[in-house]
N, C-alpha and C positions, 0 to 999 in steps of 0.2 A: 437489449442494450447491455453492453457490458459494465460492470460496475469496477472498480478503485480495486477493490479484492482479486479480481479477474483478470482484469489488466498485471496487476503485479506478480500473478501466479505468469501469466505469460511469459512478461520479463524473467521469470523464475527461469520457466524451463529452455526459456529460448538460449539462456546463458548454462544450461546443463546443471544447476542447482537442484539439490533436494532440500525440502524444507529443511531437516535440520544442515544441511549445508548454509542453507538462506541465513536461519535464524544465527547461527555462530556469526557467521560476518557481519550480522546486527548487532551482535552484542544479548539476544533475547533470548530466551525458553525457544526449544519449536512449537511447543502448546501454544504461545503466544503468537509464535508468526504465524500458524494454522492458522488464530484467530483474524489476525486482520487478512488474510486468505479468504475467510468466509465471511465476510464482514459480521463480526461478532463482535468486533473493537473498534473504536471509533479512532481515527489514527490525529494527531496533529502535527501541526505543518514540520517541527525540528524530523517527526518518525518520516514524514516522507519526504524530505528533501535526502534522508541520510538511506533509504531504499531508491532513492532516483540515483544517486551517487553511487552506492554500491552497486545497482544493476547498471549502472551506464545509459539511463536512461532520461530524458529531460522530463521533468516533472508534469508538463502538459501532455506529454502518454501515457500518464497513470491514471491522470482526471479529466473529465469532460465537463462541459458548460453544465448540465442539469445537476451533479455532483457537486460543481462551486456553489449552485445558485442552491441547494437544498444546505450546504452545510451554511451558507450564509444565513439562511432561514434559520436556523438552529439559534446561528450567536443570536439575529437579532431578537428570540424570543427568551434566551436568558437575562 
């Protein structure tokens, strides 16, 4: 199963981006955007709605049902 990081490197490349191409149109470091690449960084909703908008991408193709339901797992134990 493909994860959130996975998904967004696709949309990366499928739009001809290099990370540091990705991460300038973030606004990030490309260390940074490597990380949520490799899921090293745990992203919140404002980082991915503004990576679904720069890739051109609807936010339900970057995440999948076990992705919501594990990050939901998260809040509800904070």
């Amino acid at each position: 199963m493909k994860s959130i990081g996975d998904r967004i490197k696709q949309s990366r490349l499928a739009l001809g981006l290099s990370q540091a191409d990705a991460a300038k149109k973030l606004n990030i470091s490309t260390p940074a955007f490597c990380k949520i690449e490799t899921g090293q960084t745990d992203l919140n909703i404002s980082r991915l709605l503004q990576i679904s908008k720069t890739f051109k991408v609807p936010v339900v193709q970057l995440i999948d049902s076990q992705s919501v339901g594990e990050t939901l797992c998260r809040i509800e134990r904070t």
